[in-house]
PDBQT receptor file of N, H, CA, C and O in Angstrom, charges set to zero:
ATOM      1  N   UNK A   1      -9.503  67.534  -1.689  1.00  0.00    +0.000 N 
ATOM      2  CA  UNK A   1      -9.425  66.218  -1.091  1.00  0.00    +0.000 C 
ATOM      3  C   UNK A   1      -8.344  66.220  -0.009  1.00  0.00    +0.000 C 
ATOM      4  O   UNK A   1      -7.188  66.237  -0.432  1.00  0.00    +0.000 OA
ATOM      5  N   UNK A   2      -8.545  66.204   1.498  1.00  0.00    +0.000 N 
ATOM      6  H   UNK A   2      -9.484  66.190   1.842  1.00  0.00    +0.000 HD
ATOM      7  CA  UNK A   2      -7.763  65.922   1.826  1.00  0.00    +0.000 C 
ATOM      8  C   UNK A   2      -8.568  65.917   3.857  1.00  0.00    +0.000 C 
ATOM      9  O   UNK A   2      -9.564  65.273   4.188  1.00  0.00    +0.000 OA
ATOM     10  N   UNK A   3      -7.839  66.698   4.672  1.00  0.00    +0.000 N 
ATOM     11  H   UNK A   3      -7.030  67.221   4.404  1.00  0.00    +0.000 HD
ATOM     12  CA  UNK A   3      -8.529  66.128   5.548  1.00  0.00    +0.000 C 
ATOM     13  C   UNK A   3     -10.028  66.744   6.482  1.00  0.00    +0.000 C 
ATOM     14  O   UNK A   3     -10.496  66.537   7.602  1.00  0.00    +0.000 OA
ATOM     15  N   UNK A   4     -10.454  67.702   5.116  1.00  0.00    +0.000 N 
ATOM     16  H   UNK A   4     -10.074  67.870   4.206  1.00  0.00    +0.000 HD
ATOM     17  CA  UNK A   4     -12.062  68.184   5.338  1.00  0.00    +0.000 C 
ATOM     18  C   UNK A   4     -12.974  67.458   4.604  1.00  0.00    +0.000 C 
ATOM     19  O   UNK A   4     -14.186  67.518   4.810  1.00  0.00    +0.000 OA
ATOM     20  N   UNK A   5     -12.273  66.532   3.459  1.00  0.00    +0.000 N 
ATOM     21  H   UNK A   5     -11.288  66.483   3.291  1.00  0.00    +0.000 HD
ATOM     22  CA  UNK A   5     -13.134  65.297   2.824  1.00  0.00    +0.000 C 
ATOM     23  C   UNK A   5     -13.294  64.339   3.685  1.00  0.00    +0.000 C 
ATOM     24  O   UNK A   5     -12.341  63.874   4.311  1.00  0.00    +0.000 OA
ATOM     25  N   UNK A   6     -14.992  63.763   3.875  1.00  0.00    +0.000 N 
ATOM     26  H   UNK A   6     -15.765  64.141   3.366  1.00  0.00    +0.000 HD
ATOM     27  CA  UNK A   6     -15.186  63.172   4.915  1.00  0.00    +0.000 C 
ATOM     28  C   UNK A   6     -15.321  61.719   4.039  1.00  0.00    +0.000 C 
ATOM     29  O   UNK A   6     -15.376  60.697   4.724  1.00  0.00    +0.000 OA
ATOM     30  N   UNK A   7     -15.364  61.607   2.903  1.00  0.00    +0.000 N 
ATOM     31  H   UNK A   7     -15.319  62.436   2.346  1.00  0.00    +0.000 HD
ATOM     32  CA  UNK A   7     -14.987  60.711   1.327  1.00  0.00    +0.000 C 
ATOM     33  C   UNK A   7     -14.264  59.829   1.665  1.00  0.00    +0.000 C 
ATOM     34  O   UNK A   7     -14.633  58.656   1.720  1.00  0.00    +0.000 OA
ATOM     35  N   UNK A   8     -13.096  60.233   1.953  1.00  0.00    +0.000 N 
ATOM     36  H   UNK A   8     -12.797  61.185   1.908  1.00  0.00    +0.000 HD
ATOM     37  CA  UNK A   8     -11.436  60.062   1.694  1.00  0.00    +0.000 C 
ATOM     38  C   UNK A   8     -10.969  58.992   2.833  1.00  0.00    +0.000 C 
ATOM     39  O   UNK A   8     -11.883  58.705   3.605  1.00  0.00    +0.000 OA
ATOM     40  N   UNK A   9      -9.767  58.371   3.077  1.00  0.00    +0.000 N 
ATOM     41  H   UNK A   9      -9.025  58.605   2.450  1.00  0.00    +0.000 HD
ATOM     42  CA  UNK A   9      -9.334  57.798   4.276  1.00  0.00    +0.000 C 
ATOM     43  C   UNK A   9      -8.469  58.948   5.163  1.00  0.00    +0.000 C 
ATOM     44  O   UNK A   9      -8.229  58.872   6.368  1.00  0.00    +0.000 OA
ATOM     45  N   UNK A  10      -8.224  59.606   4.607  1.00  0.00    +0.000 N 
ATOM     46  H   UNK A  10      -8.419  59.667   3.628  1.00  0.00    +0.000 HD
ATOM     47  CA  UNK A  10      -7.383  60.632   5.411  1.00  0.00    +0.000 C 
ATOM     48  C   UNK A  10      -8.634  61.450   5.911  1.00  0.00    +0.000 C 
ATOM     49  O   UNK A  10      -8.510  61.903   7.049  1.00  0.00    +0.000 OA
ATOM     50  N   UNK A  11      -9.707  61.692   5.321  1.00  0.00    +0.000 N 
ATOM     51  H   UNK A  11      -9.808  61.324   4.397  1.00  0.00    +0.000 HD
ATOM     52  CA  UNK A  11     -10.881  62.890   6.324  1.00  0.00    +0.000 C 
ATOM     53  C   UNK A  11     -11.394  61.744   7.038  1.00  0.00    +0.000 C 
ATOM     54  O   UNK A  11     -11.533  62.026   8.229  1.00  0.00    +0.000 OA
ATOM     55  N   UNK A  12     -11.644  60.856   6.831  1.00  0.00    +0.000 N 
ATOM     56  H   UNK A  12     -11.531  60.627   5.864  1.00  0.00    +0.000 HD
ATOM     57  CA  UNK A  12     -12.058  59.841   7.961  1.00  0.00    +0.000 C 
ATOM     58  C   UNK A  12     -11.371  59.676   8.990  1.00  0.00    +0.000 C 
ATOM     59  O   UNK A  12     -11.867  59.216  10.019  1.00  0.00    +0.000 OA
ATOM     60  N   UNK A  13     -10.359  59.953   8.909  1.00  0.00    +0.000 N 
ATOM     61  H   UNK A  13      -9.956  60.326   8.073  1.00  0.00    +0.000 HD
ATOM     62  CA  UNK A  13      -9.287  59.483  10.523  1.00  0.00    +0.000 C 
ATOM     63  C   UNK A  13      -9.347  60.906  10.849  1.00  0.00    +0.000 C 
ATOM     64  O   UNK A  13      -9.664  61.163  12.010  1.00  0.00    +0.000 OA
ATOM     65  N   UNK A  14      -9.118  61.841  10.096  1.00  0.00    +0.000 N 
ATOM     66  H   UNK A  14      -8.861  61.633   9.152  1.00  0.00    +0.000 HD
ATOM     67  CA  UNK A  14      -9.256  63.089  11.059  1.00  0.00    +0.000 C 
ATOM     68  C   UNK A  14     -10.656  63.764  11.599  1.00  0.00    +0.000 C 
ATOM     69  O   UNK A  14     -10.731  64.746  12.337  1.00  0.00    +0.000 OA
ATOM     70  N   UNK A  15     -11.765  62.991  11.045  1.00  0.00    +0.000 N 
ATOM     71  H   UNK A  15     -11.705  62.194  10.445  1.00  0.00    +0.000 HD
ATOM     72  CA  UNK A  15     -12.899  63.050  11.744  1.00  0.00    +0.000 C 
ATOM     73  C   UNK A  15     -13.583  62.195  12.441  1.00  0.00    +0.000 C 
ATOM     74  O   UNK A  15     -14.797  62.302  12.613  1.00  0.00    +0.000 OA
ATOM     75  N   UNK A  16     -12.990  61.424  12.828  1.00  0.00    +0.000 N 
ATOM     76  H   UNK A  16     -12.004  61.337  12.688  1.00  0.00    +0.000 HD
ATOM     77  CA  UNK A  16     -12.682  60.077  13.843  1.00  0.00    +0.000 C 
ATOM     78  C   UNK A  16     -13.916  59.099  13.826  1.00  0.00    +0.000 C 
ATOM     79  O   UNK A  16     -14.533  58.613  14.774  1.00  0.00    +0.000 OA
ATOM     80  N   UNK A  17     -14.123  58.930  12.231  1.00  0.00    +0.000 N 
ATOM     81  H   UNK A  17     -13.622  59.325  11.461  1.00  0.00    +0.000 HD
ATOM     82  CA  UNK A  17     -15.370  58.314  11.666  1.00  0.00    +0.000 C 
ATOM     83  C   UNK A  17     -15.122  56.654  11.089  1.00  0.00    +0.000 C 
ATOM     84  O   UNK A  17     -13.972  56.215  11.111  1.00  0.00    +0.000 OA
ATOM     85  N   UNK A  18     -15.751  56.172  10.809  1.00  0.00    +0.000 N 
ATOM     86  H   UNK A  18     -16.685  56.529  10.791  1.00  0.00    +0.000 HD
ATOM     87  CA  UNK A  18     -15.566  54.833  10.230  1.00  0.00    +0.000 C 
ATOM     88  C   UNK A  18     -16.591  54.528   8.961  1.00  0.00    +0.000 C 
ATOM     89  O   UNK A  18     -17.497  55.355   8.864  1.00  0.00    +0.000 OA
ATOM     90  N   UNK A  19     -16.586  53.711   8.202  1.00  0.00    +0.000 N 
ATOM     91  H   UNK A  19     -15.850  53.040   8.280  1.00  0.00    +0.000 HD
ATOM     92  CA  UNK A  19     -17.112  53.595   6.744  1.00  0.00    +0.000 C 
ATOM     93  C   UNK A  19     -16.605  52.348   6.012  1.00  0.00    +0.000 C 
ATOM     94  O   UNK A  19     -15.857  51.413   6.298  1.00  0.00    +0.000 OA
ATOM     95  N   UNK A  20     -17.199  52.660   5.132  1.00  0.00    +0.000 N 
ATOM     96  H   UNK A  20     -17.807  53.420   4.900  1.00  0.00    +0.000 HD
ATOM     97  CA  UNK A  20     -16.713  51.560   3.651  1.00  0.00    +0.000 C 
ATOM     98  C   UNK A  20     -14.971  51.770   3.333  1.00  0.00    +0.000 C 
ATOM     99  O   UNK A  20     -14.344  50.882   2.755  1.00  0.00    +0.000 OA
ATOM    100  N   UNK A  21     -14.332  53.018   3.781  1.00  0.00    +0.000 N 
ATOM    101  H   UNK A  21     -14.841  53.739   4.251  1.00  0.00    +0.000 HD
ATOM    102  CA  UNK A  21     -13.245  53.368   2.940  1.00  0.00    +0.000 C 
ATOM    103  C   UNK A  21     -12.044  52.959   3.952  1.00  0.00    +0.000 C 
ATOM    104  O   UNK A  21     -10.934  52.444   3.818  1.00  0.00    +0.000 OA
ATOM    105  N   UNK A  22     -13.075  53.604   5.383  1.00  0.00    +0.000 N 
ATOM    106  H   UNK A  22     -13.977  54.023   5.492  1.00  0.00    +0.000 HD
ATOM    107  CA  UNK A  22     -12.055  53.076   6.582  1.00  0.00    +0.000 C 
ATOM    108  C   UNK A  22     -12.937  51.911   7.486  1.00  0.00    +0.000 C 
ATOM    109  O   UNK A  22     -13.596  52.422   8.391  1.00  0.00    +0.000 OA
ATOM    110  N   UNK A  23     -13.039  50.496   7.375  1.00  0.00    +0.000 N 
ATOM    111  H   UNK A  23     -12.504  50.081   6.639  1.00  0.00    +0.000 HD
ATOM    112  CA  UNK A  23     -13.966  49.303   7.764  1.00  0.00    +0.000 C 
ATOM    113  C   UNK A  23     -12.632  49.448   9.429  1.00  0.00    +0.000 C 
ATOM    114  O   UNK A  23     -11.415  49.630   9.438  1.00  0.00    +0.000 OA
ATOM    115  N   UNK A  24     -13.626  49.262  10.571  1.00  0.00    +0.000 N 
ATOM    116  H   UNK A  24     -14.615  49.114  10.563  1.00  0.00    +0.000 HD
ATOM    117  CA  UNK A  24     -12.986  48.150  11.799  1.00  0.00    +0.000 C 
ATOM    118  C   UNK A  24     -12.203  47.448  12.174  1.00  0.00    +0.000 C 
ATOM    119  O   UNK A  24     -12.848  46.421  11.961  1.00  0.00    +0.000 OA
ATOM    120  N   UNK A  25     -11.252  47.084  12.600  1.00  0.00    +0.000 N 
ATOM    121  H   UNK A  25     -10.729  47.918  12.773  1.00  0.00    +0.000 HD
ATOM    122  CA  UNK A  25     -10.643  46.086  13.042  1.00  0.00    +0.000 C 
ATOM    123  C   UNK A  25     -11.435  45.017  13.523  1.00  0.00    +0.000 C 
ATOM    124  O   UNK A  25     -12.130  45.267  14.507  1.00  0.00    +0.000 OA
ATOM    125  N   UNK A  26     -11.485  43.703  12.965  1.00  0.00    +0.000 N 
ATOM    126  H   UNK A  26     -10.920  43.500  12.165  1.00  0.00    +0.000 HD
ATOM    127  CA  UNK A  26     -12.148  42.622  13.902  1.00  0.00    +0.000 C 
ATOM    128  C   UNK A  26     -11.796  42.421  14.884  1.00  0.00    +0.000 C 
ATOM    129  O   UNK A  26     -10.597  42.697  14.930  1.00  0.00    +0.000 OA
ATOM    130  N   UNK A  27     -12.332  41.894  16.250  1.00  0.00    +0.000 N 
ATOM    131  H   UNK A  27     -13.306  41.670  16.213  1.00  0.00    +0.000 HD
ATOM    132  CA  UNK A  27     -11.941  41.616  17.147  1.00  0.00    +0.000 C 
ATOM    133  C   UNK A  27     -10.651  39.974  17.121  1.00  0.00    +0.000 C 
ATOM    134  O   UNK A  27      -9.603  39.740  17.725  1.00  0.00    +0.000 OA
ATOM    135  N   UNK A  28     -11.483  39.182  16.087  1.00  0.00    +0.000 N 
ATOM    136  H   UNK A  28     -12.334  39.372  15.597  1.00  0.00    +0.000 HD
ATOM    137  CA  UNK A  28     -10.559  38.323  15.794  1.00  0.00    +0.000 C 
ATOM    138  C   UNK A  28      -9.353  38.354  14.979  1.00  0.00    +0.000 C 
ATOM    139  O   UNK A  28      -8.536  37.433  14.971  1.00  0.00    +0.000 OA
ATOM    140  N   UNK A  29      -9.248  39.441  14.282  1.00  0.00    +0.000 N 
ATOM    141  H   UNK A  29      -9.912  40.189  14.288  1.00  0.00    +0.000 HD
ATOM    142  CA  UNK A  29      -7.905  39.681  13.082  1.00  0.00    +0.000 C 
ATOM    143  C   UNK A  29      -6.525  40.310  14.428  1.00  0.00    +0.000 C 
ATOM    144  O   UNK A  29      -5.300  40.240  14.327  1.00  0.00    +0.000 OA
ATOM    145  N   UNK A  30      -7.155  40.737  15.285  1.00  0.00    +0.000 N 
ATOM    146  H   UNK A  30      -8.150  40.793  15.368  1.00  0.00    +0.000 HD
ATOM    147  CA  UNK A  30      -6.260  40.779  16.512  1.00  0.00    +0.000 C 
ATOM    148  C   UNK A  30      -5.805  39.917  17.661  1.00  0.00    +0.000 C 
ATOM    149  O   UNK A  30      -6.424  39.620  18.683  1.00  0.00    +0.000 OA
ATOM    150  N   UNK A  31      -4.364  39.514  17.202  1.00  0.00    +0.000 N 
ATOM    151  H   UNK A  31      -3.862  39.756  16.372  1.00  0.00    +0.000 HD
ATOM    152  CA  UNK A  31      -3.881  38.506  17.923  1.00  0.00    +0.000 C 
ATOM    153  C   UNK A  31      -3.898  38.512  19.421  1.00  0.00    +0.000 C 
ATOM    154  O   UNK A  31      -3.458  39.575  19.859  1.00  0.00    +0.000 OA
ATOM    155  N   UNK A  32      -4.330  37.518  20.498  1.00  0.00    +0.000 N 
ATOM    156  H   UNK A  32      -4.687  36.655  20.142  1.00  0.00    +0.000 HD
ATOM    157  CA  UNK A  32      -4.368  38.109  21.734  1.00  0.00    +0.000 C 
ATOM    158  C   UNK A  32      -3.169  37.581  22.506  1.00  0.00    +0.000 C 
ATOM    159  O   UNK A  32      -2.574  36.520  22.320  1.00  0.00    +0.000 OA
ATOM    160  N   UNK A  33      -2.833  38.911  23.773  1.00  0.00    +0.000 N 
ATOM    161  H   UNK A  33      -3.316  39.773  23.924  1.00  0.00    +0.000 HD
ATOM    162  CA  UNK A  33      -1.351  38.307  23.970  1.00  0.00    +0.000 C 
ATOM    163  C   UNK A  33      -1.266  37.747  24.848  1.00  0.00    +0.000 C 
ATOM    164  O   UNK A  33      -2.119  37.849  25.730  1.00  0.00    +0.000 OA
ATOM    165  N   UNK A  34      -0.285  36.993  24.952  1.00  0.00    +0.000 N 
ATOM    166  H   UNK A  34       0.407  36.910  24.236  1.00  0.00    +0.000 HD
ATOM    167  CA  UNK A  34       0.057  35.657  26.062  1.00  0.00    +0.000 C 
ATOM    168  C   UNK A  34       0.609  35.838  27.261  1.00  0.00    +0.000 C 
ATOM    169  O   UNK A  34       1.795  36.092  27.470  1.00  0.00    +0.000 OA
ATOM    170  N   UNK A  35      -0.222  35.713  28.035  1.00  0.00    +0.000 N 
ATOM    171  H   UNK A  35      -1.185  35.507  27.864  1.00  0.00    +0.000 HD
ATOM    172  CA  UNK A  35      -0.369  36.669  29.649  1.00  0.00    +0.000 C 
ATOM    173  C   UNK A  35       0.067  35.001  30.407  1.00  0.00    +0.000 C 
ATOM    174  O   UNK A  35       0.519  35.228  31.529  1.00  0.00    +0.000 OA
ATOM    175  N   UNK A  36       0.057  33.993  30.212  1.00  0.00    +0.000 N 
ATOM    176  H   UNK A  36      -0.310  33.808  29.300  1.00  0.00    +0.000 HD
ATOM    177  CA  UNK A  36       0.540  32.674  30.648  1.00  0.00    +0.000 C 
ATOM    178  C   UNK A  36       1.677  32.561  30.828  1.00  0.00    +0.000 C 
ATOM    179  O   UNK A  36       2.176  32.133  31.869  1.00  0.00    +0.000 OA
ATOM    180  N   UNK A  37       2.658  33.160  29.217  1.00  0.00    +0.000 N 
ATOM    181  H   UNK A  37       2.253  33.508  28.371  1.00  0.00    +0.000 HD
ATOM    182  CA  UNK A  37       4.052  32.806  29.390  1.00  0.00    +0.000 C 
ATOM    183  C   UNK A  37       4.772  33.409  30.394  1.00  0.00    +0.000 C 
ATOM    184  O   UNK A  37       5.899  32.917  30.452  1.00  0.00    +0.000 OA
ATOM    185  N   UNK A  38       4.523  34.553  31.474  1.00  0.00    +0.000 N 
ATOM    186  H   UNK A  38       3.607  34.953  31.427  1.00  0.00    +0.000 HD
ATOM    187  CA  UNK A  38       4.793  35.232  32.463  1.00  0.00    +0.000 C 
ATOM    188  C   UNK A  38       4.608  34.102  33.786  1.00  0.00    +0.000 C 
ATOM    189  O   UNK A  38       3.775  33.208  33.938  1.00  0.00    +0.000 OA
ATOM    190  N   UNK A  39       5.254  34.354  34.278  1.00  0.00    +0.000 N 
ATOM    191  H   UNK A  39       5.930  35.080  34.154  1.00  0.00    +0.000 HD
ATOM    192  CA  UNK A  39       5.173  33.405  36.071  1.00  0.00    +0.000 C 
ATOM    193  C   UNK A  39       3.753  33.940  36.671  1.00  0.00    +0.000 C 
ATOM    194  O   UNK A  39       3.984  34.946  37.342  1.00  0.00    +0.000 OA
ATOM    195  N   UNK A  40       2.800  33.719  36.665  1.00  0.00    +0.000 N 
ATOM    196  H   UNK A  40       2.612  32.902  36.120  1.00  0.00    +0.000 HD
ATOM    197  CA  UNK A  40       1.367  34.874  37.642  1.00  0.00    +0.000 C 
ATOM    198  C   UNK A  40       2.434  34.739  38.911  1.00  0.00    +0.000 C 
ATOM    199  O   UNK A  40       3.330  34.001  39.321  1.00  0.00    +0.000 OA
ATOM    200  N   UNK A  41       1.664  36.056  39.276  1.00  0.00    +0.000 N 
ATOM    201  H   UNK A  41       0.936  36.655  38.942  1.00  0.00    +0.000 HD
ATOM    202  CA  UNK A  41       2.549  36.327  41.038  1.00  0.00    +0.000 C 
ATOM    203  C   UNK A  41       1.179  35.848  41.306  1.00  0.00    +0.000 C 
ATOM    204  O   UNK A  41       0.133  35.716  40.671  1.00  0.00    +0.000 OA
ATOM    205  N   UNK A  42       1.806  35.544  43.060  1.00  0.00    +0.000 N 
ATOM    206  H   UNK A  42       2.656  35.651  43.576  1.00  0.00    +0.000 HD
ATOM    207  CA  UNK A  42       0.488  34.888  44.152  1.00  0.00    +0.000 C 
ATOM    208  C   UNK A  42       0.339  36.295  44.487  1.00  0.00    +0.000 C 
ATOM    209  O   UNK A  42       1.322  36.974  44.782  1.00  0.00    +0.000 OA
ATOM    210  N   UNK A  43      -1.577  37.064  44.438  1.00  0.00    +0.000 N 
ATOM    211  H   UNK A  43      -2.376  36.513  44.198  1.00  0.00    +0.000 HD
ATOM    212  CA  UNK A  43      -1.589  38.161  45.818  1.00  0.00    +0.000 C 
ATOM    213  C   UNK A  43      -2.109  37.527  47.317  1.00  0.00    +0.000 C 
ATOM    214  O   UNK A  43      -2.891  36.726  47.829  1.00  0.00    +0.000 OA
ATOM    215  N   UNK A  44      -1.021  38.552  47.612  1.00  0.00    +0.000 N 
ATOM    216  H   UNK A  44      -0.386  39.203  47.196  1.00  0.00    +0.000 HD
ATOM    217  CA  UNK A  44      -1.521  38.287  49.457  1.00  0.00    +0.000 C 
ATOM    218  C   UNK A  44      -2.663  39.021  49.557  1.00  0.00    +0.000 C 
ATOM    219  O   UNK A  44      -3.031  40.061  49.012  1.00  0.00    +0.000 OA
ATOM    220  N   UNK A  45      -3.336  38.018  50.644  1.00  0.00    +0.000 N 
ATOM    221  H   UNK A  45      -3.038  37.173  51.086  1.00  0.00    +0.000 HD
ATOM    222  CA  UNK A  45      -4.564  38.559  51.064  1.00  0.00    +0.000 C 
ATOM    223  C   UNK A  45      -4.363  39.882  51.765  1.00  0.00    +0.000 C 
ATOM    224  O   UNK A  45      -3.380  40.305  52.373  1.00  0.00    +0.000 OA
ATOM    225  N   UNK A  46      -5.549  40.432  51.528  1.00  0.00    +0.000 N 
ATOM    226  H   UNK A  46      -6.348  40.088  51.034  1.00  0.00    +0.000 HD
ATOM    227  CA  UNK A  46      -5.403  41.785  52.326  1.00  0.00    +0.000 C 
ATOM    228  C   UNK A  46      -6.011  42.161  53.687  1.00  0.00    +0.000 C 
ATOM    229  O   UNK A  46      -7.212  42.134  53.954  1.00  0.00    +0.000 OA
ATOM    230  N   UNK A  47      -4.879  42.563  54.618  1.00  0.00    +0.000 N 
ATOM    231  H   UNK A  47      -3.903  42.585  54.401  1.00  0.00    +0.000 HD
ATOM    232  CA  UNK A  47      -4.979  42.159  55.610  1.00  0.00    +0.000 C 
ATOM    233  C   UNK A  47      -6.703  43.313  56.039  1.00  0.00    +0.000 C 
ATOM    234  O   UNK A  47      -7.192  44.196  55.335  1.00  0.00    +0.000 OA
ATOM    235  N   UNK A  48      -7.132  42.854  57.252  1.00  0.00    +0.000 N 
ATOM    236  H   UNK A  48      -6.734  42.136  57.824  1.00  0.00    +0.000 HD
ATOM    237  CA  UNK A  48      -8.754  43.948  57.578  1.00  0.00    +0.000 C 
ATOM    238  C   UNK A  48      -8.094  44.941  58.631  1.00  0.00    +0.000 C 
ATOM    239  O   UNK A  48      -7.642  44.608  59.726  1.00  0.00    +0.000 OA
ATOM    240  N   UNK A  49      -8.118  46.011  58.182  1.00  0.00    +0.000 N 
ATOM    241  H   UNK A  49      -8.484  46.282  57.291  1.00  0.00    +0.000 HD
ATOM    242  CA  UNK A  49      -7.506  46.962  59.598  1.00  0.00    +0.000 C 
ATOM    243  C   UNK A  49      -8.325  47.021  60.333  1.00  0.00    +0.000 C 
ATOM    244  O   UNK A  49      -9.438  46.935  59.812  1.00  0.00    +0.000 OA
ATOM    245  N   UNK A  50      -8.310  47.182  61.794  1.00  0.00    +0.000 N 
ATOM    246  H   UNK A  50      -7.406  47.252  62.217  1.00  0.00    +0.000 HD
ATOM    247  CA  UNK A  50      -9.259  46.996  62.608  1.00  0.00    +0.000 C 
ATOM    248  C   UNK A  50      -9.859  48.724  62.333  1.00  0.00    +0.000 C 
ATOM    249  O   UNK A  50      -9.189  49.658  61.891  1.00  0.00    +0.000 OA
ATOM    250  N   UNK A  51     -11.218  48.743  62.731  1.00  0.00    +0.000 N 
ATOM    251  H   UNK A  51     -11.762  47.985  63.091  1.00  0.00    +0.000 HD
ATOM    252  CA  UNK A  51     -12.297  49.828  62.293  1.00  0.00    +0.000 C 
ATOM    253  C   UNK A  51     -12.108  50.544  63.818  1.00  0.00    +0.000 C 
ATOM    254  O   UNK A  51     -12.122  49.892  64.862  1.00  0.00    +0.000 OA
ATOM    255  N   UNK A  52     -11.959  51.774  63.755  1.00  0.00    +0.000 N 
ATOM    256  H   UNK A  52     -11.947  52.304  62.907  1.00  0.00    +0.000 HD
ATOM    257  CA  UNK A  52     -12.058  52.911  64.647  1.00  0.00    +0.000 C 
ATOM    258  C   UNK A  52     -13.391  53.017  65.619  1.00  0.00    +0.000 C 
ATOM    259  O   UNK A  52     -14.349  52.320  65.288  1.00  0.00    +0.000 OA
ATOM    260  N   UNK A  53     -13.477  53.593  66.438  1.00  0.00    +0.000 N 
ATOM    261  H   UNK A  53     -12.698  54.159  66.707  1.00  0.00    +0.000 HD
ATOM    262  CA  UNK A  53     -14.791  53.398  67.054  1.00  0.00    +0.000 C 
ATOM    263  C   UNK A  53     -15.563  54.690  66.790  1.00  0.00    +0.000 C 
ATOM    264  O   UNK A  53     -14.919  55.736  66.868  1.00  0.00    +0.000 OA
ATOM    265  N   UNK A  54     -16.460  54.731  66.580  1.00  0.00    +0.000 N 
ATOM    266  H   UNK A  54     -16.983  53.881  66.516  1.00  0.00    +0.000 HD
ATOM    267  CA  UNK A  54     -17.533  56.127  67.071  1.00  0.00    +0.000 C 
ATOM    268  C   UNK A  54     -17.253  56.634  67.475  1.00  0.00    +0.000 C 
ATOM    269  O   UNK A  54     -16.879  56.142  68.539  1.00  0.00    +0.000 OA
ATOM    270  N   UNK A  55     -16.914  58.590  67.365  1.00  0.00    +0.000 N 
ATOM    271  H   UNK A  55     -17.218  58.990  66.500  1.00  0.00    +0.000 HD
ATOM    272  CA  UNK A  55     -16.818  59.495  68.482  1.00  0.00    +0.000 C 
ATOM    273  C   UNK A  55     -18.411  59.652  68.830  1.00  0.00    +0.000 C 
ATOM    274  O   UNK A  55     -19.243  59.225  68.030  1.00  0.00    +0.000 OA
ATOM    275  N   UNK A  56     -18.740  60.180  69.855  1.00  0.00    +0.000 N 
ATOM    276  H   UNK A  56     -18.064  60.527  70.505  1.00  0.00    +0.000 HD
ATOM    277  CA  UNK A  56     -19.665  60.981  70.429  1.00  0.00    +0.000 C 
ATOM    278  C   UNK A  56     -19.781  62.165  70.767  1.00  0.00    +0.000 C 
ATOM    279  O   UNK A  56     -20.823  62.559  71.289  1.00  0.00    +0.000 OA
TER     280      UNK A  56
């Protein structure tokens, strides 16, 4: 038992599997983080460089 048991929680993480023994993270049991309490910066527009011409 250990991490060639694909059984186990330890052969499950080292065979980068998921199951009954090792279940998912919900998307909701994960708190989401607060990107508000930060100031948003303003972006400046980006300026258009003028386009090169055609050689011939």
């Amino acid at each position: 038992m250990g991490k060639g048991d694909i059984k186990t929680r330890k052969g499950k993480i080292s065979a980068g599997s998921y199951g009954v023994l090792r279940p998912r993270k919900s998307k909701e049991s994960i708190a989401p983080v607060a990107k508000a309490a930060a100031a948003p910066k303003e972006k400046a527009p980006k300026e258009a460089k003028p386009k090169k011409a055609a050689k011939k």
